[in-house]
NUMIMI-639968 format. One record per residue (C-alpha): residue in one letter; z, x, y. Coordinates in steps of 0.001 Angstrom, whole numbers, padded with zeros to 6 digits, always signed. Last residue first. Layout:
N
AZXY;...
This chain:
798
X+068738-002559-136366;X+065647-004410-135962;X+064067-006399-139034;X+060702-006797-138966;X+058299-009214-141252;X+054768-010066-141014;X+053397-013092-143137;X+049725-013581-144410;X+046569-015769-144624;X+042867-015253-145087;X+039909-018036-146111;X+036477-017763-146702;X+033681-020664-145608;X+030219-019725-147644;X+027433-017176-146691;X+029801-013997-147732;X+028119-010692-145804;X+024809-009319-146886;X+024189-005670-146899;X+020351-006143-146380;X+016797-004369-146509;X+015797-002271-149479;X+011581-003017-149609;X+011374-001549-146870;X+013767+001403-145530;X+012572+001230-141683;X+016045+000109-140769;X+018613-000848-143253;X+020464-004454-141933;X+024024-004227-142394;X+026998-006837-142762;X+024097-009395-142535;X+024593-013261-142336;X+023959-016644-144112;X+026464-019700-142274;X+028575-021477-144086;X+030017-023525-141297;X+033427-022142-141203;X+032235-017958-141246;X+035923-016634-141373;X+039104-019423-141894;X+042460-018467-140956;X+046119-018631-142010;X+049060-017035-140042;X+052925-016617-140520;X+054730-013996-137344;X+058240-013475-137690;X+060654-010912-135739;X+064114-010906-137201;X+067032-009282-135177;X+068421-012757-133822;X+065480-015194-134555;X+061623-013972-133071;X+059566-016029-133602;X+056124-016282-133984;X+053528-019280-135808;X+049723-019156-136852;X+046323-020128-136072;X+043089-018408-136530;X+039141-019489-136429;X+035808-018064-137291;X+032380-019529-136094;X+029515-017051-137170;X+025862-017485-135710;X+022427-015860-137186;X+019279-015015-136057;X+016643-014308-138746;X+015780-010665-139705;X+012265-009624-138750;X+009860-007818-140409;X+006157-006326-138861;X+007514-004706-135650;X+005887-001812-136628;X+009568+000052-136197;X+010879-001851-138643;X+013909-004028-138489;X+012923-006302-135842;X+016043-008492-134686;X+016436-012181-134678;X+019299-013118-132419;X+023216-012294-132480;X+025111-015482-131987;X+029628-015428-132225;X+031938-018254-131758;X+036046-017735-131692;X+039133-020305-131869;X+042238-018636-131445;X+045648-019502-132192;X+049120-019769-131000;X+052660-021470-132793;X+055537-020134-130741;X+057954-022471-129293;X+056451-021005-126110;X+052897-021488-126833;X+049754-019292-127489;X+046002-020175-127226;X+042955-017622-127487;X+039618-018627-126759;X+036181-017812-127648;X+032926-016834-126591;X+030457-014329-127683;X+025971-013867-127349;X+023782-011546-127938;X+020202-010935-126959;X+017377-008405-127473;X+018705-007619-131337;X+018547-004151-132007;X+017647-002526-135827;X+014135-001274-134576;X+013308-000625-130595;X+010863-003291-129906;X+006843-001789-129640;X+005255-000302-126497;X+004953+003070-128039;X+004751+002895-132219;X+002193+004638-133155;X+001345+005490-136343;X-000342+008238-138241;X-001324+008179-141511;X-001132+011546-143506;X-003756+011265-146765;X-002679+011459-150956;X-005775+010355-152070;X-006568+007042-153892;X-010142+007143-153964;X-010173+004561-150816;X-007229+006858-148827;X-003458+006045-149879;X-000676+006890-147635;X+001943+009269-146596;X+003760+009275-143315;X+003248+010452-139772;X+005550+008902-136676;X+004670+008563-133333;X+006161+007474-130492;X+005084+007901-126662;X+007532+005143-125711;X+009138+003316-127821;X+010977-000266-126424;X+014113-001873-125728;X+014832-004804-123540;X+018006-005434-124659;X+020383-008840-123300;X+023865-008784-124185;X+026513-011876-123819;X+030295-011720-122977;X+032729-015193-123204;X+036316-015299-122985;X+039019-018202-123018;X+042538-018215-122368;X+045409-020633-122721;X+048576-019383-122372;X+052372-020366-122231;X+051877-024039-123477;X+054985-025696-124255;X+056821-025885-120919;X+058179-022840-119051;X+056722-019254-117686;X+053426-020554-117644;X+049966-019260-117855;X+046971-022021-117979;X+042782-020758-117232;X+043282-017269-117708;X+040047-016162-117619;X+037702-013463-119425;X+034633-012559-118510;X+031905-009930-119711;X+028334-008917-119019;X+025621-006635-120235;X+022398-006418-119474;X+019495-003859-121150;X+016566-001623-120518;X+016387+001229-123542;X+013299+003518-122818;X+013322+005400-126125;X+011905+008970-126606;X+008614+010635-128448;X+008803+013121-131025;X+010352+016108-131523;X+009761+017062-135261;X+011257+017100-138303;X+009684+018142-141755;X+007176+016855-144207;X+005465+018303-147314;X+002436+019050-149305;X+000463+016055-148875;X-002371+015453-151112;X-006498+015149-150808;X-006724+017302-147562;X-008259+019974-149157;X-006196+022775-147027;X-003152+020800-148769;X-001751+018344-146347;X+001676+019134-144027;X+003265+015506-142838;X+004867+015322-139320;X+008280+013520-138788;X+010428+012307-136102;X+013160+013529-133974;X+013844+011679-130539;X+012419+014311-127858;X+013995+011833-125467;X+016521+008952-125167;X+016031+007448-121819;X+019339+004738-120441;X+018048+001984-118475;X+021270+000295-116966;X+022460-003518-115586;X+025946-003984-115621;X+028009-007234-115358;X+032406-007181-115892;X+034884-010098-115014;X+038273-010799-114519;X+039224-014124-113715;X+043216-015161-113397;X+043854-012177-110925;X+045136-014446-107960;X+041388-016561-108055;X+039218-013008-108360;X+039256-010177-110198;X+036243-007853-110246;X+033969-005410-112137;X+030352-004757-110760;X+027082-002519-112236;X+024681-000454-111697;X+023606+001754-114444;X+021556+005334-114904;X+021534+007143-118184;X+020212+010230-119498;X+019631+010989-123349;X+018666+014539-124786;X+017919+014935-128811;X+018642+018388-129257;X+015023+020869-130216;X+013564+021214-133285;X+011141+024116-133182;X+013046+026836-134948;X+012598+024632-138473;X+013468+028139-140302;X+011318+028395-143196;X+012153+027741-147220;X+008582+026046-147771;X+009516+022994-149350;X+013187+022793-147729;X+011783+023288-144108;X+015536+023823-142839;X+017246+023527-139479;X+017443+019401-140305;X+020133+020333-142952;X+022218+021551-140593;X+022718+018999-138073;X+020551+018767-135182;X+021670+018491-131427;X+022783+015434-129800;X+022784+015609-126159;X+024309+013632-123064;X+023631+012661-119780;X+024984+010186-116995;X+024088+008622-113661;X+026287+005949-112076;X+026061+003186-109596;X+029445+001094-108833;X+030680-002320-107153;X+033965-003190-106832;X+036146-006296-106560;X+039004-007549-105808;X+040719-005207-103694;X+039335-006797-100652;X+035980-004606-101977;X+036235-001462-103714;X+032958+001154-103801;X+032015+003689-106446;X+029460+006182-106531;X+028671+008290-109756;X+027002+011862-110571;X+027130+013551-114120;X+025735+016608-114909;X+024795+017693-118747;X+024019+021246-119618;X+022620+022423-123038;X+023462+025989-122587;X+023191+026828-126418;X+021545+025630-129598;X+021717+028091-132616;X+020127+028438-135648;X+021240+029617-139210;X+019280+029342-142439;X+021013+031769-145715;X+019253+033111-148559;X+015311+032926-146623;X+012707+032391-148704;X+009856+035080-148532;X+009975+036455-152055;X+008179+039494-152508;X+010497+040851-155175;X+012120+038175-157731;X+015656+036544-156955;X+013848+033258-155613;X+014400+030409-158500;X+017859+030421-159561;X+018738+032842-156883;X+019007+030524-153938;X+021374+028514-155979;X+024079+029063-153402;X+022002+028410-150026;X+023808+029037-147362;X+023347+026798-144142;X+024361+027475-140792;X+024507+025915-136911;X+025834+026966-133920;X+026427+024415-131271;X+026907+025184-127562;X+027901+022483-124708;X+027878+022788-121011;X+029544+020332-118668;X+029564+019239-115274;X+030876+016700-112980;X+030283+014443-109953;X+032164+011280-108249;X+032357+009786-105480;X+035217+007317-104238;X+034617+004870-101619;X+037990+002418-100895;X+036932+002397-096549;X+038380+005994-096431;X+037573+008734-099265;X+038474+009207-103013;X+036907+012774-104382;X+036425+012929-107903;X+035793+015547-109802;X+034598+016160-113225;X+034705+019710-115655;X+033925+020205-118624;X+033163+022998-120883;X+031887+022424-124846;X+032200+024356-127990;X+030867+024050-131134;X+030987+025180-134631;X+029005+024149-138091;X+029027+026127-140994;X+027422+025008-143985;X+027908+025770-148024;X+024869+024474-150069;X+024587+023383-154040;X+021796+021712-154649;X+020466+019939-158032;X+022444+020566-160435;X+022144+018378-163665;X+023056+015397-166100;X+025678+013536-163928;X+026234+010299-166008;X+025307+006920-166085;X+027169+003417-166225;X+027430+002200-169561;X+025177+000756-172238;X+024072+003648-173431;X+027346+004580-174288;X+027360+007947-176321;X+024626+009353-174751;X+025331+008517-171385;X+022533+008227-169363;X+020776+010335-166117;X+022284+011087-163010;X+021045+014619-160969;X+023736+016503-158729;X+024233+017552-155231;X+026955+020139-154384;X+027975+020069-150006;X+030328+022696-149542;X+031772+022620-145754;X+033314+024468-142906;X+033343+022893-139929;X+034458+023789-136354;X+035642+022269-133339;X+036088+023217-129941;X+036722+021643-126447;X+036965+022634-122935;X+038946+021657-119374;X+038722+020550-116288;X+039439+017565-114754;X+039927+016226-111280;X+041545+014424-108351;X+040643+014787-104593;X+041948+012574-102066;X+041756+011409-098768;X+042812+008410-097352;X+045570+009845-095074;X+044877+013609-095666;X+043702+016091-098464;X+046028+014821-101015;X+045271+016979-104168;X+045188+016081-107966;X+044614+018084-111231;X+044420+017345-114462;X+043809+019734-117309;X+042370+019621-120401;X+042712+021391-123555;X+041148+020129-126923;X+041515+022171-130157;X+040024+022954-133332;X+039691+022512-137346;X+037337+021080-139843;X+037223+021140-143901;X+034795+019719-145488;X+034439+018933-149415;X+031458+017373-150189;X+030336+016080-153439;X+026537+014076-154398;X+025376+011920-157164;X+022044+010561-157563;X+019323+008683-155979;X+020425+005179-156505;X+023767+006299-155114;X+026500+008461-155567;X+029554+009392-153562;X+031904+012147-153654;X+033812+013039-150449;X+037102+015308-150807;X+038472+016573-147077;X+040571+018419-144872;X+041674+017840-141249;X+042280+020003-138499;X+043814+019244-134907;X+045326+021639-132092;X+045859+019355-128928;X+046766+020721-125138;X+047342+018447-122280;X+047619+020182-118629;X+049383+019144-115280;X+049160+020005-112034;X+049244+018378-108229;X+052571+016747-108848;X+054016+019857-110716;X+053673+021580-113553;X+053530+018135-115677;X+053207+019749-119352;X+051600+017391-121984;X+051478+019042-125625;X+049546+017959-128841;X+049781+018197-132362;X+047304+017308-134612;X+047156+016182-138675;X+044300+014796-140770;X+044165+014456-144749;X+041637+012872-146306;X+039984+011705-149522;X+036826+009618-149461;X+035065+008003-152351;X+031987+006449-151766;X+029938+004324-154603;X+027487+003960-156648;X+027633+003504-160693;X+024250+005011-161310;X+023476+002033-163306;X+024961-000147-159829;X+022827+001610-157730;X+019678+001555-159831;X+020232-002495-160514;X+020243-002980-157027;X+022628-006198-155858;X+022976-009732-157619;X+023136-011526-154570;X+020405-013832-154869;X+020018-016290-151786;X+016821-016594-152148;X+016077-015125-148654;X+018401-012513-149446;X+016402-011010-152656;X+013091-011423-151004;X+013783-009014-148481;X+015389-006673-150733;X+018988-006483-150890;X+020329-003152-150477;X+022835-001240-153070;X+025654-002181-155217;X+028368-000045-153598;X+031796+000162-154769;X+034348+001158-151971;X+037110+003960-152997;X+039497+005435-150354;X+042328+007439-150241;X+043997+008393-146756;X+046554+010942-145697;X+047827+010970-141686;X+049688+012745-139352;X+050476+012746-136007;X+052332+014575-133320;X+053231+014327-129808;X+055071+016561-127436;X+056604+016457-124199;X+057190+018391-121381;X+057937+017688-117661;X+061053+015998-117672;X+062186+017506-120607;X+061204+017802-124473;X+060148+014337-124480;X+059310+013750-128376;X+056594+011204-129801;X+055907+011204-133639;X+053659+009322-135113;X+053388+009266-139163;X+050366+008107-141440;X+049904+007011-145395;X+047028+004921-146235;X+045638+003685-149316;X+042600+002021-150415;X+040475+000098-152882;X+037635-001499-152853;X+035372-003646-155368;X+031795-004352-154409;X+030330-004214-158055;X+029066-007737-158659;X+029000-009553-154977;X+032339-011234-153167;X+034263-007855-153637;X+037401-007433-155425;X+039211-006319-152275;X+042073-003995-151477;X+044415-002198-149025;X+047699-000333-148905;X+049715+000785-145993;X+052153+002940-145083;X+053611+003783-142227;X+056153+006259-140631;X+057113+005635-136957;X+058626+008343-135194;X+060283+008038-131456;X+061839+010563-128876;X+063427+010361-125995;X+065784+007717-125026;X+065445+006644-129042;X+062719+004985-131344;X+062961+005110-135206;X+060157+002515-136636;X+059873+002199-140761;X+056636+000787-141909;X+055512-001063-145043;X+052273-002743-144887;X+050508-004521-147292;X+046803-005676-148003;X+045055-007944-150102;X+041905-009638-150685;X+040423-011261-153872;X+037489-012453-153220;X+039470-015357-150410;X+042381-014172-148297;X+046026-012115-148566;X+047737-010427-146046;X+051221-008873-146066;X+053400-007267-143544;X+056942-005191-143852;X+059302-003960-141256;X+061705-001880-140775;X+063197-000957-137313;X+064974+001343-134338;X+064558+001181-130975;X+065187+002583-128027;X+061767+003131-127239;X+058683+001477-129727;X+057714+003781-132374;X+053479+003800-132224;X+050821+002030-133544;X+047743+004058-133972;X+045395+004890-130782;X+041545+004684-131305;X+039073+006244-129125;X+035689+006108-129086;X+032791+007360-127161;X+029501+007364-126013;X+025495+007596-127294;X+024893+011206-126470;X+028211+012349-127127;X+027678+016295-127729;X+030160+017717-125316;X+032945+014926-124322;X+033328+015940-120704;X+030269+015923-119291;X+028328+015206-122667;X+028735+011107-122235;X+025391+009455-122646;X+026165+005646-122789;X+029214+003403-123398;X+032783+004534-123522;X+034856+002691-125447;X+038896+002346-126085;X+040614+001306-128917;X+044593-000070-129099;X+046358-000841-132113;X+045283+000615-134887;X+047309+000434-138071;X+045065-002270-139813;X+042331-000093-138860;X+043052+002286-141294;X+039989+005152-140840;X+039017+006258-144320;X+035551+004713-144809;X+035079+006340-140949;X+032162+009163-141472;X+031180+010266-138553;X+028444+013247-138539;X+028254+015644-135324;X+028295+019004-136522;X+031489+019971-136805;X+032632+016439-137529;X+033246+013364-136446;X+036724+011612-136816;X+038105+013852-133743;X+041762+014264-133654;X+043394+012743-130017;X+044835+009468-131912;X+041996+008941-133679;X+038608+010162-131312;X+034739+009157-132550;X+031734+010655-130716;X+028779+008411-131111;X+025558+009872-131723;X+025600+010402-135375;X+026804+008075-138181;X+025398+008985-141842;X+023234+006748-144422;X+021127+004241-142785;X+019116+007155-140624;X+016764+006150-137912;X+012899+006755-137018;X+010677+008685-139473;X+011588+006892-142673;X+013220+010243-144287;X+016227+009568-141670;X+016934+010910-138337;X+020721+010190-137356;X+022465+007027-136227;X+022404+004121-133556;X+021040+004611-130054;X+020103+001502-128633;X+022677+000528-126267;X+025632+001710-128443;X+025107+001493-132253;X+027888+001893-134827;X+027637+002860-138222;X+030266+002157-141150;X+029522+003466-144774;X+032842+001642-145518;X+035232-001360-146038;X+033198-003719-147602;X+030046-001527-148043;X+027470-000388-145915;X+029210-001504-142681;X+027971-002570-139269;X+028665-001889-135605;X+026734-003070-132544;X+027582-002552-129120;X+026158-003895-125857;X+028908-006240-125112;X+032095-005193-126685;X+034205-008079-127976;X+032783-009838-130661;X+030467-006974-132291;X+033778-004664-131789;X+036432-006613-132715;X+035129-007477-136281;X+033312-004192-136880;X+036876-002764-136831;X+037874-004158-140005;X+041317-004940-140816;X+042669-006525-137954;X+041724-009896-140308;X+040690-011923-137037;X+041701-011921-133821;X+043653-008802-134733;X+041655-005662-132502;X+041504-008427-129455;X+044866-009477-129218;X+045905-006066-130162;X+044607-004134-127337;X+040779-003461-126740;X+039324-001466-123770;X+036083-001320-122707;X+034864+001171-120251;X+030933+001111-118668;X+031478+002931-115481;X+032309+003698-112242;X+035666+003132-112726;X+038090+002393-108966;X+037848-001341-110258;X+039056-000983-113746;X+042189+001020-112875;X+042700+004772-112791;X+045388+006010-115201;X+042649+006171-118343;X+040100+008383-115908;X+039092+010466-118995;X+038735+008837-122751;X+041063+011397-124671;X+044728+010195-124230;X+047395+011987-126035;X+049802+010317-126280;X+053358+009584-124912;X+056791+007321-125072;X+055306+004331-126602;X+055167+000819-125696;X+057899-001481-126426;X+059186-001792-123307;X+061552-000150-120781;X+062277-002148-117346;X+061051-000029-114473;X+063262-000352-111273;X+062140+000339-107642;X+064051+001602-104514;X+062476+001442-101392;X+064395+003737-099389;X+065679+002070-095559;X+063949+003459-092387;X+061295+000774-092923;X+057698+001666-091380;X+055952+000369-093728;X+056346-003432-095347;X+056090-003583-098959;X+054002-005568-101670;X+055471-005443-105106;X+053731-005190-108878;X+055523-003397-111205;X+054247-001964-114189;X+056465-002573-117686;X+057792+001159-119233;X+056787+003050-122093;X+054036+005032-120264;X+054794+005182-116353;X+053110+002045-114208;X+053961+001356-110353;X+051026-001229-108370;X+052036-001140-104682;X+050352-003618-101862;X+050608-002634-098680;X+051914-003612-095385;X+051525-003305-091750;X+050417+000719-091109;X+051160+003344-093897;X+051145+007014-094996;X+053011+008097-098389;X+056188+009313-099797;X+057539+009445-103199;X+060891+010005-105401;X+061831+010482-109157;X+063373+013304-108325;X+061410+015405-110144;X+058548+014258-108095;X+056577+010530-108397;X+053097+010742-108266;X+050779+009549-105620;X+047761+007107-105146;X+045016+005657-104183;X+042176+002800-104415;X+044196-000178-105225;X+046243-001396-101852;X+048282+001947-103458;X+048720+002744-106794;X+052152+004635-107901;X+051956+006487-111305;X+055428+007765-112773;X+056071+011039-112985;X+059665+011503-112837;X+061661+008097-113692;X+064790+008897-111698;X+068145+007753-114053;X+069196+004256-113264;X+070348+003894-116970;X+068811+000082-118008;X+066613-000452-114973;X+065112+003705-115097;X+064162+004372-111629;X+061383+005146-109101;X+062677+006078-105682;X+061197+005284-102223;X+059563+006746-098879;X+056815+004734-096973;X+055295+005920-093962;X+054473+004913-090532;X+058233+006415-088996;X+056398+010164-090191;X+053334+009608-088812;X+054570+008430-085049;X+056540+011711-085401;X+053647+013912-086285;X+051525+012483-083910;X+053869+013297-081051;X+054317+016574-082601;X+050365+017206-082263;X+050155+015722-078819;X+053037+018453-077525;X+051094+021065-078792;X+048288+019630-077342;X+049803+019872-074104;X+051934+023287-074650;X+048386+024537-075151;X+047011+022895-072695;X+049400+024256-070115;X+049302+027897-071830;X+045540+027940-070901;
C-alpha cells in the first residue's frame, strides 16, 4: 500500500510540474506610468478568463498557443497571441483612452463578449446613437435594433417603446395603452427611469448627452424583477482620463430647431467630472407642437484605491412639449395637419420637471469577489392636459441596487461565474385630476381648470432577488441558469373619499391596497463557441408585469379588483452571433416565440335589465403568441491605417413578426336595434397582434476619411401594420432615406467636427405614433417633406 502511495504520489507531482512549465504568467501595465493595472479582464482563445491581482499579474494553463483579448475600463484592449510554456513574463501595456474611469453597469454579462451571450443584446455607441440628430432616441433605435419599435407622442415626448410585441399598459380600448410606457424596464446611468410601479415616462431623458445604450430583448425578471418586455440602459458621456476640457456644440435644422451644449470635462489619474448643460427647442412643424427643454447633469468618477471606486451622477431636467392631439384617419390621408381642436382648446401638453441623483460603489475583494452598490432617488413635477382634462403628479421615488459578482476556477476549462444580488424601489406619489372648461374673460383663449375631479396619493414598492450562474466547461460550452423572485405592493388613498361617502352604511373603501408576491422567474440558457468565430445559443426566459395602482380599483363600485393577476411572459430563442473574414463581418440571426399570458382586458357589468351598462373593469384575458426573426450584419468592407479612405462600412438588419391573439376577448359597449346600451363581445384569437408591423427592414453605411470629412447614407422600410385589434384598419407602409456628411479635425488643442444633413429626402408621409385601438384618433404624423439639420462642435483641451 505505501508503494502505491509513494507511486501516485509521485504521479501527482509529476503532473504538477508538467502543469506548471504549460502555463502562462504575465503583468498588466499602465503604458504612460508602468504602474500594475489591477483588475483588468484577460480573455482567453474566447471562452475564459482570469483577472489580474493586486499586482497587476496572472497565470493560467496552456498547450501551443493562445489567443489573449486584455480590456480594463478607460484603457484600449489588446489583442496578442502568445506561445505557453515560456519561462520569460509576458508583459503587456494598456494605452489610456478617452473612456471613462467607472460605472455602474446594469445589463448583466457586460465583460463577456458577444459570442459567449446567449442572448438577444444590442449595444449602441455613438456612431449609431448620432447618425442622425443624436437627439431623439427613437432615431437609433427603429434603425438599429431589430425587433424594436419606439415612437413619440409629441416631438420630444410621450415616448413608448415596443420589444417583440409587447408595447405599453392596458388602456380603456381593451388591448394596449397610448398614454403610459410599461413593460420595458428603463436604466440612466444605474437610476431607474420607471417607476415604483412600473410606468416610464422619458420626455425628460437628454439624449443628446447619451452616449452609449444597451438592450435587452424579451422577458427579463431574473435579474431585473418586473421586466417582462426587456431592458434599457443608457450611459451619459463621461470625463475622459487625464484630461481636462471645454467645449461647446450647436445644432440647428428646419421648424425651427435648436440645441446647445456647454460642457466642462476635468479628468485626472483618478478621478474625472464632467458638468453639462444643455438646452433644446423646436417650434413644431404642426400648429401647437412647440418644445422646449433644459438639461443640467454632472458625472463624477473617483478611484478611491485599487479596489474601490465611486461614481456619482446627477441630473435636473425641464421639459415642455405642446401636444395637438391624434389625427384621424381621414385627417392624414388628406394630408391635413391641423391637429384636434379639443386638445389644442384645452391647451395640451406635458410638462415634466426632474431631478435624479445616485451614487454607486464598486469594491474588488479579491479576484473571486466583488460587489456594486447604487442608492438612487429622484423627484418630480408632471402636469399635462389633454382633450380630457388636466391632470398633476408629483412622484417621488427612491432605492437601491446591490449586486455581486463572483467567479471561481474549478480546473483547466472550468469555470463558474455568477451574480447575486436584489433590488428595491419605491414610489410615493399625488396624482390631482382636474375638469377644463372656458375662460370667462377670454373666450377666445385656451381653457381653464374649472373643477376637481380626483385627487389620489399611491404607494408603490418592490423588491426583487436574483441570482444567475454560469458554469463555462471544456469544448467552449457554457450553461447557464438563474432565479429570481419579485414582490410588488400596491396602494391607493383616496383624498376626496369624503366628498361623497362620509355618511353611515357606506361600503366604499378610503384607501385600496393589494399585494403581488412570490412571482418567480427561472432562466435556463446553453451556449456553444465554434473556431472562435462563431456561436450558437438556445435560451429560455420569463418575466412579469404586475398592475399598477389604479387597475386595483373598481372605480364605479369602490371594490377591490382582487382578481387581476401579473401579466406573465416566457420566452424561448435560438439564435447565432459570429465574426468571420479576420473580424470584418459580424453578424447576429435569432428565431424566438415569446407567450404573453393572462394579458388584461375588459368585461362590461349591465344593469339586471340588461338595457345599459353599468361599468367595466380589468380582467385576465387571453395571451399573445409572438413568432418573430430577427437578424443583423454589419461589415467592414475598407479599413486603413493610410490613404484617404479610413472606413467604409455598411449595415443592414430586417424583422419579420408573426404575431397573433390567442384565446382573446375583449367586451365593450354597443347599440342593440332599440338603441340599448348591450356588452358585445369580440374575439380576437387568430387575428395580427395590433400596432406591429410583420416585417422591417434597415441598411446603411457609414464612411469616414483620414483628412477627415465622413458621412453616412441610411434607408429605413417598416410595412403596413394593423392598428386595431379586428384587423379592420391598416396604416400604409412607409420608407425614410436620411443622409449626413460632415468634416473632423482635430488642430493643436482644438477638436472640430461641422455637419449638415437632410431627414426624410424623398418626401415621404410617415407616423411618429400610430394610437392603437383608439378609432377615430389615429396618427402622430412626422414632417412628409425633405428637412434639413446642421451644426458645429467645439473643444478646447487644456
Amino acid at each position: 500500500m505505501r508503494k502505491l502511495i509513494l507511486l501516485v504520489l509521485g504521479m501527482v507531482c509529476s503532473m504538477l510540474s508538467f502543469a506548471q512549465s504549460n502555463q502562462i504568467k504575465g503583468k498588466v501595465i499602465d503604458e504612460i506610468d508602468k504602474t500594475p493595472v489591477v483588475g483588468a479582464n484577460i480573455i482567453i482563445d474566447g471562452t475564459r478568463g482570469v483577472i489580474t491581482d493586486n499586482n497587476g499579474e496572472f497565470t493560467f494553463p496552456c498547450s501551443g498557443s493562445s489567443r489573449l483579448k486584455v480590456t480594463f475600463v478607460g484603457y484600449k484592449s489588446v489583442n496578442q497571441t502568445v506561445s505557453c510554456g515560456s519561462s520569460e513574463m509576458l508583459v503587456i501595456a494598456l494605452v489610456p483612452n478617452e473612456q471613462e474611469l467607472e460605472r455602474v453597469e446594469v445589463l448583466a454579462n457586460s465583460n463577456k463578449t458577444q459570442l459567449e451571450q446567449p442572448i438577444s443584446y444590442v449595444e449602441m455607441d455613438e456612431t449609431d446613437l448620432k447618425r442622425g440628430t443624436g437627439l431623439f432616441l427613437d432615431d437609433a433605435i427603429n434603425t438599429n435594433v431589430p425587433g424594436v419599435f419606439m415612437q413619440r407622442r409629441t416631438q420630444s415626448g410621450g415616448q413608448q417603446i415596443n420589444i417583440r410585441g409587447y408595447g405599453s399598459g392596458m388602456g380603456f380600448r381593451g388591448v394596449s395603452n397610448n398614454f403610459d410606457s410599461q413593460g420595458v424596464k428603463m436604466y440612466l446611468n444605474g437610476i431607474p427611469v420607471t417607476d415604483g410601479e412600473g410606468i416610464t415616462v422619458m420626455d425628460d431623458i437628454d439624449y443628446g448627452s447619451v452616449t452609449n445604450t444597451s438592450i435587452l430583448k424579451g422577458p427579463s425578471g431574473t435579474l431585473y424583477g418586473l421586466a417582462i418586455a426587456g431592458v434599457i440602459n443608457m450611459q451619459t458621456e463621461k470625463a475622459p482620463r487625464n484630461k481636462t476640457s471645454i467645449g461647446q456644440d450647436m445644432t440647428v435644422g428646419s421648424y425651427g430647431l435648436l440645441r446647445t451644449t456647454t460642457r466642462l470635462s476635468v479628468g485626472t489619474e483618478n478621478s474625472s467630472i464632467l458638468l453639462n448643460y444643455g438646452h433644446q427647442k423646436f417650434d413644431g412643424f404642426m400648429d401647437h407642437t412647440k418644445s422646449s427643454k433644459d438639461f443640467a447633469n454632472m458625472m463624477g468618477d473617483f478611484r478611491l484605491n485599487d479596489k474601490h471606486t465611486i461614481t456619482t451622477y446627477l441630473g435636473y431636467a425641464d421639459s415642455y412639449d405642446e401636444r395637438n392631439g391624434e389625427l384621424t384617419r381621414e385627417q392624414y390621408e388628406s394630408f391635413d395637419y391641423s391637429g384636434n381642436p379639443r386638445y389644442i382648446k384645452n391647451n395640451a401638453h406635458s410638462a415634466v420637471e426632474t431631478f435624479r441623483a445616485g451614487v454607486g460603489s464598486t469594491y474588488r475583494f479579491n479576484q473571486t469577489i466583488s460587489n456594486t452598490t447604487s442608492l438612487f432617488g429622484s423627484s418630480q413635477r408632471l402636469d399635462n392636459s389633454s382633450a380630457g382634462g388636466w391632470n398633476d403628479k408629483s412622484p417621488l421615488n427612491y432605492g437601491f441596487r446591490s449586486v455581486s459578482d463572483l467567479n471561481f476556477n474549478l480546473g483547466e476549462n472550468v469555470e463558474l461565474a455568477g451574480q447575486a444580488g436584489a433590488e428595491a424601489q419605491r414610489m410615493n406619489a399625488q396624482t390631482v385630476g382636474y375638469g377644463m372648461g372656458a375662460d370667462s374673460t377670454n373666450l377666445a383663449g385656451y381653457n381653464i381648470i374649472t373643477s376637481l375631479r380626483s385627487n389620489q396619493v399611491t404607494t408603490s414598492s418592490t423588491i426583487s432577488y436574483f441570482t444567475q450562474w454560469t458554469l463555462k466547461l471544456p469544448s467552449q460550452l457554457s450553461l447557464t441558469a438563474g432565479l429570481g423572485i419579485s414582490n410588488m405592493n400596491l396602494s391607493l388613498d383616496d383624498r376626496l373619499w369624503a366628498f361623497s361617502n362620509n355618511h353611515p352604511g357606506n361600503d366604499k373603501l378610503k384607501v385600496y391596497s393589494n399585494s403581488y408576491k412570490g412571482l418567480v422567474s427561472p432562466t435556463l440558457a446553453i451556449n456553444k463557441e465554434i473556431n472562435s468565430q462563431a456561436s450558437v445559443y438556445a435560451s429560455y426566459s420569463t418575466g412579469y408585469k404586475a398592475p399598477v395602482a389604479s387597475n386595483i380599483l373598481i372605480s364605479t363600485t369602490g371594490e377591490l379588483n382582487t382578481g387581476l393577476k401579473p401579466e406573465k411572459g416566457t420566452q424561448f430563442e435560438l439564435g447565432t452571433k459570429g465574426s468571420f473574414a479576420d473580424n470584418r463581418l459580424f453578424y447576429t440571426l435569432s428565431v424566438f416565440q415569446a407567450n404573453f399570458q393572462d394579458k388584461f382586458t375588459t368585461v362590461t357589468v349591465q344593469n339586471p335589465d340588461n338595457t345599459a351598462t353599468l361599468y367595466s373593469y380589468l380582467v385576465n384575458g387571453g395571451k399573445l403568441d409572438n413568432k418573430g426573426v430577427e437578424a443583423y450584419v454589419k461589415y467592414t468592407a475598407w479599413e486603413s491605417q493610410s490613404g484617404f479612405l479610413k472606413l467604409i462600412q455598411p449595415f443592414a438588419n430586417f424583422t419579420f413578426s408573426d404575431f397573433t391573439y390567442e384565446d382573446y376577448q375583449f367586451e365593450r359597449v354597443g347599440k342593440n336595434d332599440q338603441g340599448k346600451d348591450v356588452a358585445i363581445v369580440e374575439d380576437y384569437s387568430g387575428l395580427a397582434v395590433a400596432g406591429v408591423a410583420p416585417f422591417v427592414f434597415n441598411t446603411g453605411i457609414d464612411v469616414d476619411t483620414h483628412v477627415g470629412f465622413y458621412g453616412n447614407l441610411y434607408f429605413n422600410y417598416r410595412s403596413s401594420m394593423p392598428y386595431t385589434s379586428d384587423g379592420l384598419n391598416e396604416t400604409d407602409p412607409y420608407n425614410l432615406l436620411n443622409s449626413k456628411i460632415g468634416f473632423r479635425k482635430s488642430l493643436s488643442q482644438f477638436d472640430l467636427d461641422l455637419y449638415v444633413a437632410a431627414n426624410n429626402i424623398t418626401g415621404s408621409q410617415y407616423y411618429n405614433m400610430v394610437f392603437v385601438n383608439q378609432l377615430p384618433d389615429a396618427y402622430i404624423p412626422g414632417p412628409n417633406e425633405i428637412n434639413f439639420f446642421g451644426g458645429i462642435n467645439l473643444k478646447y483641451s487644456f
